[in-house]
ZALUM-677380 format. One record per residue (C-alpha): z negated, x, y negated; residue in one letter; residue number from 0. Coordinates in nm, 4 decimals. Layout:
BEGIN
+----------+----------+----------+----+-----+
|        z |        x |        y | aa |   i |
+----------+----------+----------+----+-----+
|        Z |        X |        Y |  a | NUM |
...
+----------+----------+----------+----+-----+
//
This chain:
BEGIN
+----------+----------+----------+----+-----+
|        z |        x |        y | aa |   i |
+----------+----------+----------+----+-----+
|   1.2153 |   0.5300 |  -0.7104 |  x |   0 |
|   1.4650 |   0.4920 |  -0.4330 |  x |   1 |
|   1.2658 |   0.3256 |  -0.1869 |  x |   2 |
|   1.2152 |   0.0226 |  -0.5037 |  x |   3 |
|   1.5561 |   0.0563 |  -0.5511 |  x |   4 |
|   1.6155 |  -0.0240 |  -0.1692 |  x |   5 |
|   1.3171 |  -0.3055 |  -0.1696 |  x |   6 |
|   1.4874 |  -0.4497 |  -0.4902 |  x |   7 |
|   1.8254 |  -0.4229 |  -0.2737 |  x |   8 |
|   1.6849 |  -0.5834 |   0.0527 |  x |   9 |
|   1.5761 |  -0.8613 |  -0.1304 |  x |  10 |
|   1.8899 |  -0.9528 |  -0.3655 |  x |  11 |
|   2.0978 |  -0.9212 |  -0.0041 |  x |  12 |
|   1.8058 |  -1.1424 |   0.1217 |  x |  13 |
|   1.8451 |  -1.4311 |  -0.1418 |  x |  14 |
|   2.2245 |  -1.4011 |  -0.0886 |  x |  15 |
|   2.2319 |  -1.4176 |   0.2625 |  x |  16 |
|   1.9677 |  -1.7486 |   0.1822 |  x |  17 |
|   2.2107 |  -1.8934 |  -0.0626 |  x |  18 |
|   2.4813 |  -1.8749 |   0.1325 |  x |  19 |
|   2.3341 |  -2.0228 |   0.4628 |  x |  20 |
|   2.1287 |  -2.3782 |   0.1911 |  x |  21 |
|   2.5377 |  -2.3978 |   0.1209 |  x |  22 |
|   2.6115 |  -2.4959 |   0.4943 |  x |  23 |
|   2.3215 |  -2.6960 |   0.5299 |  x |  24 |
|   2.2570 |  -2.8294 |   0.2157 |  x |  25 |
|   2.4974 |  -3.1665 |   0.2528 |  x |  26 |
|   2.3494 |  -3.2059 |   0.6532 |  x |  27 |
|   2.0248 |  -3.3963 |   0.5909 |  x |  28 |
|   1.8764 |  -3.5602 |   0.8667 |  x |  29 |
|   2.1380 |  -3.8144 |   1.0267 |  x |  30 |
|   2.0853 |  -4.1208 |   1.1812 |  x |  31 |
|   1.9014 |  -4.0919 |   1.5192 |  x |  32 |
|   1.6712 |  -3.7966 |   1.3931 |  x |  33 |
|   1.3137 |  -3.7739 |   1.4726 |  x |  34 |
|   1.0837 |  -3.5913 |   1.2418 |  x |  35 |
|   0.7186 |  -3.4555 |   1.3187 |  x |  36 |
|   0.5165 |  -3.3838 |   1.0005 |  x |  37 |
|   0.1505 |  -3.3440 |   0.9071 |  x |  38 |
|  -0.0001 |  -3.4639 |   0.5819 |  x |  39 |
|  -0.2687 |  -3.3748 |   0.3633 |  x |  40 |
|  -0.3937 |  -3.6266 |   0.0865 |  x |  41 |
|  -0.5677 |  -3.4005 |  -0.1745 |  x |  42 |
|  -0.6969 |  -3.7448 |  -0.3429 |  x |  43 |
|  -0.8487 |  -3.9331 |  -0.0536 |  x |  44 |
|  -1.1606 |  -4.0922 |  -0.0426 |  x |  45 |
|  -1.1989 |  -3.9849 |   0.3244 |  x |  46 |
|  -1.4095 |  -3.6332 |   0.1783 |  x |  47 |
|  -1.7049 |  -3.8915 |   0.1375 |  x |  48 |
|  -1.7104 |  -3.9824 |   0.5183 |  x |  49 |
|  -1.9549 |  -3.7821 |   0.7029 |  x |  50 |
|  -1.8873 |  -3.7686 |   1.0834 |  x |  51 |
|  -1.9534 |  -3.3950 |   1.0823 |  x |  52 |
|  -2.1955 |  -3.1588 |   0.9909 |  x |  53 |
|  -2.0381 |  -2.9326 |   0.7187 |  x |  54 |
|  -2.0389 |  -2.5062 |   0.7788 |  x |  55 |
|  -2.3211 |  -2.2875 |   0.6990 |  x |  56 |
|  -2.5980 |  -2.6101 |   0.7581 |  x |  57 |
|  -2.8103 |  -2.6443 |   1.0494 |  x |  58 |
|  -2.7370 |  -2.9653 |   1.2919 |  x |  59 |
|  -3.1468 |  -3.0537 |   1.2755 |  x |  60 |
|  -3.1155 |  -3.0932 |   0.9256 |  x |  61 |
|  -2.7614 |  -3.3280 |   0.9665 |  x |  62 |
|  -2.9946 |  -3.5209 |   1.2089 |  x |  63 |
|  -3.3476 |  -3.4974 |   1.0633 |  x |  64 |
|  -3.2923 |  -3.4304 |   0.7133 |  x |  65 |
|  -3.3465 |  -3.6092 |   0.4156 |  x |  66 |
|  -2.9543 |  -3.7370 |   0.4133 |  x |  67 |
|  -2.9145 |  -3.7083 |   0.7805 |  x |  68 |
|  -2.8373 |  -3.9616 |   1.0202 |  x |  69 |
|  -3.2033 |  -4.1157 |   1.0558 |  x |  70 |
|  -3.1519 |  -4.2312 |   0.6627 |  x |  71 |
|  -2.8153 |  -4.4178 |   0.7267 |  x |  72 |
|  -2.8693 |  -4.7419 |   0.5861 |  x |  73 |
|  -2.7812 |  -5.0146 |   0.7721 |  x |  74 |
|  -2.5031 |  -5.1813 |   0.4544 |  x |  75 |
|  -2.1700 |  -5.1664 |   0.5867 |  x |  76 |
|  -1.9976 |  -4.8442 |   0.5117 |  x |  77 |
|  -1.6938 |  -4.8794 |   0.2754 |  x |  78 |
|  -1.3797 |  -4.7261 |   0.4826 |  x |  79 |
|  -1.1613 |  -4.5049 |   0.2710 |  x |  80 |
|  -0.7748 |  -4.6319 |   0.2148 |  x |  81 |
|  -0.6149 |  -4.3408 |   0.3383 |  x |  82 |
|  -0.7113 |  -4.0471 |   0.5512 |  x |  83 |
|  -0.7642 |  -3.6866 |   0.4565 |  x |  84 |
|  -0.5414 |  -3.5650 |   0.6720 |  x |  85 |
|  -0.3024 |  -3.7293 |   0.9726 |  x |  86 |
|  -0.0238 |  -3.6330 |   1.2179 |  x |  87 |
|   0.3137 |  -3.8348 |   1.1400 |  x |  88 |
|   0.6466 |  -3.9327 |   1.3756 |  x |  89 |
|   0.9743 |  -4.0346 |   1.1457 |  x |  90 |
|   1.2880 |  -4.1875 |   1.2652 |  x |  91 |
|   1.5955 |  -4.2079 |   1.0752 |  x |  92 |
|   1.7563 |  -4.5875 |   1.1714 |  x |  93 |
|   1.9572 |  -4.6155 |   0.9014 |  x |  94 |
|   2.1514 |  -4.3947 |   0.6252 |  x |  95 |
|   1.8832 |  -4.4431 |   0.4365 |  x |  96 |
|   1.5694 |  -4.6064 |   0.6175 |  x |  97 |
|   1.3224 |  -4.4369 |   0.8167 |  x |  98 |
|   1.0424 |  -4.5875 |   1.0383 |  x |  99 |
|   0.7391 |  -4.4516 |   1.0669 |  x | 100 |
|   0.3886 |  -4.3619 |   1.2189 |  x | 101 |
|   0.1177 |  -4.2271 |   1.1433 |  x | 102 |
|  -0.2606 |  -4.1378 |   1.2451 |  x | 103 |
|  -0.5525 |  -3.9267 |   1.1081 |  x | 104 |
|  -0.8848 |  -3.9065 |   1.2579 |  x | 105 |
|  -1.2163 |  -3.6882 |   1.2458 |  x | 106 |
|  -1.5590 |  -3.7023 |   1.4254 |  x | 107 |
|  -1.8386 |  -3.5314 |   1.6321 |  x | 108 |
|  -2.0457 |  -3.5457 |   1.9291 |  x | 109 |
|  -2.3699 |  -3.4019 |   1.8879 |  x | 110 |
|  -2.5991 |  -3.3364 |   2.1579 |  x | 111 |
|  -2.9120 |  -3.1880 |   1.9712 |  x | 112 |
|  -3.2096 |  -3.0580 |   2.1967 |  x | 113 |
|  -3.6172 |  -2.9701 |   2.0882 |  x | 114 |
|  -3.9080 |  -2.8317 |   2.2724 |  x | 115 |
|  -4.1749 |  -3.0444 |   2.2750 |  x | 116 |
|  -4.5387 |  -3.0512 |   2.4876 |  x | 117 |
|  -4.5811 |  -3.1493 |   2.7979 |  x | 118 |
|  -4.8287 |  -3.4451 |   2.7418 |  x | 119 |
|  -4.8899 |  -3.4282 |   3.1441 |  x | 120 |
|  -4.9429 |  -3.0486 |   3.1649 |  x | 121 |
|  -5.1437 |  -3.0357 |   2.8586 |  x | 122 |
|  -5.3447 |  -3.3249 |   3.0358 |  x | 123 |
|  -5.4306 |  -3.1324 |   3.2944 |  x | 124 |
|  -5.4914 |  -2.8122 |   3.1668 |  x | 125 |
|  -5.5547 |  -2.7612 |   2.8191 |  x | 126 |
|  -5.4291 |  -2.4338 |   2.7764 |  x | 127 |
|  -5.0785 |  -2.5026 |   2.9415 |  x | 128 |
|  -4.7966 |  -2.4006 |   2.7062 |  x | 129 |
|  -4.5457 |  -2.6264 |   2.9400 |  x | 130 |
|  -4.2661 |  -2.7563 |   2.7315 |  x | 131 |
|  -3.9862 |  -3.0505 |   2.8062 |  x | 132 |
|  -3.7394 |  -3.1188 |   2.6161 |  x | 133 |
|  -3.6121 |  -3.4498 |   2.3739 |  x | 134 |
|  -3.2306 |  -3.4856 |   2.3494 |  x | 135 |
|  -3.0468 |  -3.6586 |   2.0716 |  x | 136 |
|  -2.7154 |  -3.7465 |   2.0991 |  x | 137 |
|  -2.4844 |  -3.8908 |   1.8048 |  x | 138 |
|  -2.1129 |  -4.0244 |   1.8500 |  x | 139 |
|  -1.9617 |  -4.0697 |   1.4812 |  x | 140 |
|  -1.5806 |  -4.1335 |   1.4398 |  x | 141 |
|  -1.3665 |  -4.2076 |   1.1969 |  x | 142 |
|  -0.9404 |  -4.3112 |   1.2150 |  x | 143 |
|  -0.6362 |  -4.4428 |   1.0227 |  x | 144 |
|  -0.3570 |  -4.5938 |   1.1484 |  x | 145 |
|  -0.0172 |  -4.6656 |   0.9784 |  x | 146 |
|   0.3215 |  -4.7845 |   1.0561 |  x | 147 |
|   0.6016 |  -4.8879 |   0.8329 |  x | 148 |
|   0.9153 |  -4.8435 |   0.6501 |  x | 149 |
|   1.0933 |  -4.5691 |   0.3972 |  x | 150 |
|   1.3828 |  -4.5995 |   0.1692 |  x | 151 |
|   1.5197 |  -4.2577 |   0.1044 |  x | 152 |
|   1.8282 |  -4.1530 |  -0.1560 |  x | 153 |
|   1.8997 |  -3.9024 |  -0.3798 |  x | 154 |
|   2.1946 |  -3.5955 |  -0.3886 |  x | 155 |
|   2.1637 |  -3.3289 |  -0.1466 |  x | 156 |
|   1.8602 |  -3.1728 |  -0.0373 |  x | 157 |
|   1.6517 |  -3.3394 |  -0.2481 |  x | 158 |
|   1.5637 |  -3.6914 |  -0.1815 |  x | 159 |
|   1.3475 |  -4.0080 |  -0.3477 |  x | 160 |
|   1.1326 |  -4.1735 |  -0.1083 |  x | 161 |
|   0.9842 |  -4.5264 |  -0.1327 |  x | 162 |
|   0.7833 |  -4.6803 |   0.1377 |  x | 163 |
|   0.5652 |  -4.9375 |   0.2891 |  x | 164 |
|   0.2599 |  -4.9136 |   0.5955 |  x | 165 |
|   0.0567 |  -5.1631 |   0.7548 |  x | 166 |
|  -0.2997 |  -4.9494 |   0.7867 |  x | 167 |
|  -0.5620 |  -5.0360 |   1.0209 |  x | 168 |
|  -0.9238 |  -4.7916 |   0.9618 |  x | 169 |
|  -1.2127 |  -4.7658 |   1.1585 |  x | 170 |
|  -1.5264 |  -4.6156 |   1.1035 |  x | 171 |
|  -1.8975 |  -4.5958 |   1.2354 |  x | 172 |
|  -2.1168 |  -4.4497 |   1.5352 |  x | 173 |
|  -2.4394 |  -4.4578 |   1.7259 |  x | 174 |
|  -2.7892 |  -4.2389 |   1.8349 |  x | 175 |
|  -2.8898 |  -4.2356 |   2.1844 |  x | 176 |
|  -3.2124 |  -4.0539 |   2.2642 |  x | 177 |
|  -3.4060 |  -3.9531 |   2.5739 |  x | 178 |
|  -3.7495 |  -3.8000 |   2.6084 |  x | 179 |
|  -3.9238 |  -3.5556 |   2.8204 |  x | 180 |
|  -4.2198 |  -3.7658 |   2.7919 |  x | 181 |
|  -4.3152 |  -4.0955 |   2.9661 |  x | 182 |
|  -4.4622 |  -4.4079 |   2.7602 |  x | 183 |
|  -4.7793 |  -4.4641 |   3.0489 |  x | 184 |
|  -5.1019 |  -4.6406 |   2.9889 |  x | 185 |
|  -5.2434 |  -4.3623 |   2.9462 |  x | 186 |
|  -5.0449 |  -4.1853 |   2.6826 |  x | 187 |
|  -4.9019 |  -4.4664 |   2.4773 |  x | 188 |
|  -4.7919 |  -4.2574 |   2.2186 |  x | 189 |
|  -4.6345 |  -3.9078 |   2.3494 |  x | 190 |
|  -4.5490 |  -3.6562 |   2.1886 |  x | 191 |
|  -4.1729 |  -3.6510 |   2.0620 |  x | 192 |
|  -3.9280 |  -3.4708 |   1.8679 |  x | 193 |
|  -3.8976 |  -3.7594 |   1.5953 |  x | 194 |
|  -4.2879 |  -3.6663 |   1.5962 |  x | 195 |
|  -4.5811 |  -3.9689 |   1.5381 |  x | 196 |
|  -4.5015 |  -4.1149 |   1.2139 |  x | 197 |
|  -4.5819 |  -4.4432 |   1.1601 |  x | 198 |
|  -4.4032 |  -4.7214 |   1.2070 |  x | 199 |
|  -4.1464 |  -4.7925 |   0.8629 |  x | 200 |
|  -4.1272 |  -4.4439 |   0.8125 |  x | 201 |
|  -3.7413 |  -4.2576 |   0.8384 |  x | 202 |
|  -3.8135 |  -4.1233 |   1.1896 |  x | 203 |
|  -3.9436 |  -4.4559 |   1.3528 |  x | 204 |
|  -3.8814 |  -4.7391 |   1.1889 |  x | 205 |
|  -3.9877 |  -4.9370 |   1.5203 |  x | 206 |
|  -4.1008 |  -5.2998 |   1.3073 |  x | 207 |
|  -4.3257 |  -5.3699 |   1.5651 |  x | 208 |
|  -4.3966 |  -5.6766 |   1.8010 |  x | 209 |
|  -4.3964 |  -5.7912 |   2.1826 |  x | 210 |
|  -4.7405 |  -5.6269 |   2.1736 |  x | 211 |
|  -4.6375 |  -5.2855 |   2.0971 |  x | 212 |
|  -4.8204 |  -5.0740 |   1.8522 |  x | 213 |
|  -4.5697 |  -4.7844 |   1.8485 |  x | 214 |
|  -4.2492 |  -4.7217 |   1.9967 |  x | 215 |
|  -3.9684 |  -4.5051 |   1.9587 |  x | 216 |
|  -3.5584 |  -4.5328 |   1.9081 |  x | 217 |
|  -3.3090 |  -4.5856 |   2.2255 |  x | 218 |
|  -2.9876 |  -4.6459 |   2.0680 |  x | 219 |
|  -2.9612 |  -4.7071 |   1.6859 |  x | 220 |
|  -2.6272 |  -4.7976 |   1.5840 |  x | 221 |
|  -2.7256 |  -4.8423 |   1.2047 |  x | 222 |
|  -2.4210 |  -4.9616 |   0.9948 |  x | 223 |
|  -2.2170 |  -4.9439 |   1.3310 |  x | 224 |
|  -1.8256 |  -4.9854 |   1.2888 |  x | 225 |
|  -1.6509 |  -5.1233 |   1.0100 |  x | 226 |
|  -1.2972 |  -5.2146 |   1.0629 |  x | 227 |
|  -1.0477 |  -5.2552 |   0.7795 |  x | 228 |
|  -0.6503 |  -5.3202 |   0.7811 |  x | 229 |
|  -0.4864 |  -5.3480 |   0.4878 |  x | 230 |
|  -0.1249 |  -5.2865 |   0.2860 |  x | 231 |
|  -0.0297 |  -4.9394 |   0.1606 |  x | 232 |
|   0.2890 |  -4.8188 |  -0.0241 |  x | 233 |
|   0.4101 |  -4.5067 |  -0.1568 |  x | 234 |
|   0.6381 |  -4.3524 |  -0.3948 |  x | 235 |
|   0.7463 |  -3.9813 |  -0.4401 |  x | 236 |
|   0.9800 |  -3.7001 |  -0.3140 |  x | 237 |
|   1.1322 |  -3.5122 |  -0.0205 |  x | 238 |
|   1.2732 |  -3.1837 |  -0.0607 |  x | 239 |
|   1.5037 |  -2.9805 |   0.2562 |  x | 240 |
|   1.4192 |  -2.6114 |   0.1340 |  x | 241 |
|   1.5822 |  -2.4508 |   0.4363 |  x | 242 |
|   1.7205 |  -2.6573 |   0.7327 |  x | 243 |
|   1.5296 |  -2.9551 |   0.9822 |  x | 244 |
|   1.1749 |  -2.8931 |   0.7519 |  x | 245 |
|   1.1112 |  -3.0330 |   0.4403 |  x | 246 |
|   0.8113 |  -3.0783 |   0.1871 |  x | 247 |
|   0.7272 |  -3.4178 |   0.0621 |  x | 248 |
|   0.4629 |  -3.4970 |  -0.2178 |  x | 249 |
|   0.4004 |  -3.8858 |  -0.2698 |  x | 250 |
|   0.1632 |  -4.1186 |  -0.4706 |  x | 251 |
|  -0.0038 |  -4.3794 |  -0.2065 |  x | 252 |
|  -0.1396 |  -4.7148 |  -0.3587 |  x | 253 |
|  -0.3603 |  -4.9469 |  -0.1553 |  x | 254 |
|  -0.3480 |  -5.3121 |  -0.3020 |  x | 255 |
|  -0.5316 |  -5.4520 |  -0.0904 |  x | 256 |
|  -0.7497 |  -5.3862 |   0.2322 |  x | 257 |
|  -0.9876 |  -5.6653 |   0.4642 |  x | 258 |
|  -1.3124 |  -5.5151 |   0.6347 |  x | 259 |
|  -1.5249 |  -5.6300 |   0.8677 |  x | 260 |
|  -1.8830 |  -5.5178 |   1.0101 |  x | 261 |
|  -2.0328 |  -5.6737 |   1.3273 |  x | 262 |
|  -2.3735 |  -5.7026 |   1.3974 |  x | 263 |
|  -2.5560 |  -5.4432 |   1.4487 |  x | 264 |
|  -2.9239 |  -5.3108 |   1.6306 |  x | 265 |
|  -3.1401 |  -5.0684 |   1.7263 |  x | 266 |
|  -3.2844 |  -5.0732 |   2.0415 |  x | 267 |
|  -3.6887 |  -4.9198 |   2.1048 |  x | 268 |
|  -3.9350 |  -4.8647 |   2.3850 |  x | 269 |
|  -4.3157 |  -4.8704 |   2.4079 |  x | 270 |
|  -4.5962 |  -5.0146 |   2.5662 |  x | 271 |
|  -4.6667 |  -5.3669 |   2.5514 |  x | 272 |
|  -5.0225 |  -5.4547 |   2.5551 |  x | 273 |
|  -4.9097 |  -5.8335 |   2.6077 |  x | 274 |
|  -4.7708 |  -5.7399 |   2.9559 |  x | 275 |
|  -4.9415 |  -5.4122 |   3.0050 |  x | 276 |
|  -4.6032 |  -5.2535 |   3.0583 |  x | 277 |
|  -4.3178 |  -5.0431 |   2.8907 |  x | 278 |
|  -4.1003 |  -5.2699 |   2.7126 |  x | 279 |
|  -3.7841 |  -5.2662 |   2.5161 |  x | 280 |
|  -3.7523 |  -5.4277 |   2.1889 |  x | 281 |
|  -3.4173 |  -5.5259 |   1.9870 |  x | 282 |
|  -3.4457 |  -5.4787 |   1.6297 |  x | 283 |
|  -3.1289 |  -5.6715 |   1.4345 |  x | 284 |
|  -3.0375 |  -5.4303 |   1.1918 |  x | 285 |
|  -2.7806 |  -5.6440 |   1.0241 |  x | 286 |
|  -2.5651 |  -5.9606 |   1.0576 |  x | 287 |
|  -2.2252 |  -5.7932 |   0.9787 |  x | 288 |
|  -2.0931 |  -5.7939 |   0.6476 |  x | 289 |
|  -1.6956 |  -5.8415 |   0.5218 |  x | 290 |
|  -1.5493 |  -5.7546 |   0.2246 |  x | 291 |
|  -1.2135 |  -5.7687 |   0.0310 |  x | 292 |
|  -1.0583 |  -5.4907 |  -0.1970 |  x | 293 |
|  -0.7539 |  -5.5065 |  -0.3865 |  x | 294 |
|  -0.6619 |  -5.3860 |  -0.7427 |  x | 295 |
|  -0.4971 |  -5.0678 |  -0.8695 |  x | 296 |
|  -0.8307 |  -4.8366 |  -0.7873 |  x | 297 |
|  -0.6834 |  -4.7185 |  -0.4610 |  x | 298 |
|  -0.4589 |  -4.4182 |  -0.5656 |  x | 299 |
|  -0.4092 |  -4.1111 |  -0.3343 |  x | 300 |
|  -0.1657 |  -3.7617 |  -0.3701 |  x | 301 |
|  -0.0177 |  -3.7350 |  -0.0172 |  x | 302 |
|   0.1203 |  -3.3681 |   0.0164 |  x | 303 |
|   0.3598 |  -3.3342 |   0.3827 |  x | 304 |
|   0.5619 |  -3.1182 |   0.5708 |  x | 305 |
|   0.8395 |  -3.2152 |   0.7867 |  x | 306 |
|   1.0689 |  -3.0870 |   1.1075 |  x | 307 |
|   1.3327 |  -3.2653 |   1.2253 |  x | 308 |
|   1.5268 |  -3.2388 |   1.4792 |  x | 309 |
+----------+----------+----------+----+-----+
//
């Protein structure tokens, strides 16, 4: 009973001391001059849908090879979400009651993803050999958001009403180089590879054929590529000082409108040409690049922040 009676005690002193010290600081918000570093987390954001990364407890074959891995991205130009997931923001108080600021968030992977496969050449020679090389794929997949803008802040206090306005740029895309342990020859036209021997059209080699070439195999795919957006975003909520330089901020973000662009886009292939009895590369045009405009009152996100200043 006495040592709850002590806890109970250590904690009323606690809030007192807490009370006392929010009555100092309570009327010394940020002034002008102040910079603030926050980070912010939008609980709403279509950003969850982007895949750059493979997700925990799933193998990186499957995120390559599988069904819904990176061998079935179409080649449609991928819709960029309006605000990011999460970013990393700078504030500076200019005014009484304006703030500029800045803001980016970002997410991505490089995969470097490695197979046995035969040696064509060993197994040539001997039949029994069990000599391996090995096929490397490599992926680069990005995604960012950029913001700057403006902030009206007011309110009594600690507790303030924020109102602002960004200019957003986005980005989004990425590309699949591959090299092989085998050589394309003459003589082995078709070696053996980790995307395997499938026919041309199918998910692993969609080579369309041409130039003489009966089967060939992926270089560099940059399927949908990068789509690049900018756009105009605004935002409407709270700030709240609960103890002195941090605050937490909770605001509703609105996109009206946002421009994107896709550029052309290919995948490159190698295999031997029958026409000039050689190993040739082949472009395949994925797509002409695509644009689109989105604007309406669709584009809602819950931005949740914290905030030091100093």
């Amino acid at each position: 009973m006495k040592r709850i009676m002590l806890v109970l005690g250590a904690l009323v002193v606690s809030a007192g001391v807490l009370m006392a010290e929010q009555k100092e600081w309570t009327n010394k918000v940020p002034e002008v001059g102040s910079v603030s570093l926050g980070f912010t987390f939008n609980v709403a954001s279509l950003a969850t849908q982007m895949t750059a990364q493979p997700k925990a407890n799933t193998f990186l074959g499957d995120f390559i090879n599988g069904a819904n891995g990176l061998f079935a991205t179409p080649a449609s130009m991928y819709i960029l979400s309006q605000d990011p997931v999460a970013a990393f923001r700078v504030k500076y108080r200019l005014a009484e009651h304006w703030n500029i600021r800045a803001s980016i968030g970002f997410n991505g992977s490089h995969l470097d993803y490695s197979e046995y496969v035969r040696d064509d050449l060993a197994f040539a020679l001997d039949p029994n050999s069990e000599n391996k090389v090995v096929d490397h794929i490599k992926a680069d997949l990005n995604s960012s958001n950029f913001a700057v803008g403006a902030e009206f802040t007011a309110g009594p206090r600690n507790l303030k009403f924020v109102a602002g306005v960004n200019l957003l740029y986005a980005f989004a895309g990425g590309k699949m180089n591959f090299t092989y342990g085998n050589e394309i020859t003459s003589a082995n036209p078709v070696p053996t590879t980790v995307i395997g021997k499938a026919a041309a059209g199918t998910k692993y080699n969609d080579f369309p054929g041409g130039m003489g070439i009966a089967w060939g195999r992926p270089l560099e795919r940059k399927n949908a590529g990068f789509t690049h957006g900018i756009g105009i975003q605004a935002d409407m909520g709270i700030e709240w000082f609960f103890v002195e330089h941090l605050s937490l901020g909770a605001m509703v973000t609105f996109t009206p409108v946002m421009f994107m662009k896709q550029s052309q886009t290919f995948t490159t292939y190698e295999g031997f040409s029958t026409k000039t009895n050689n190993v040739e590369q082949y472009n395949k045009l994925v797509s002409p690049g695509s644009w689109a405009c989105l604007y309406g009152t669709y584009n809602l996100g819950l931005q949740l922040s914290i905030n030091y200043y100093f």
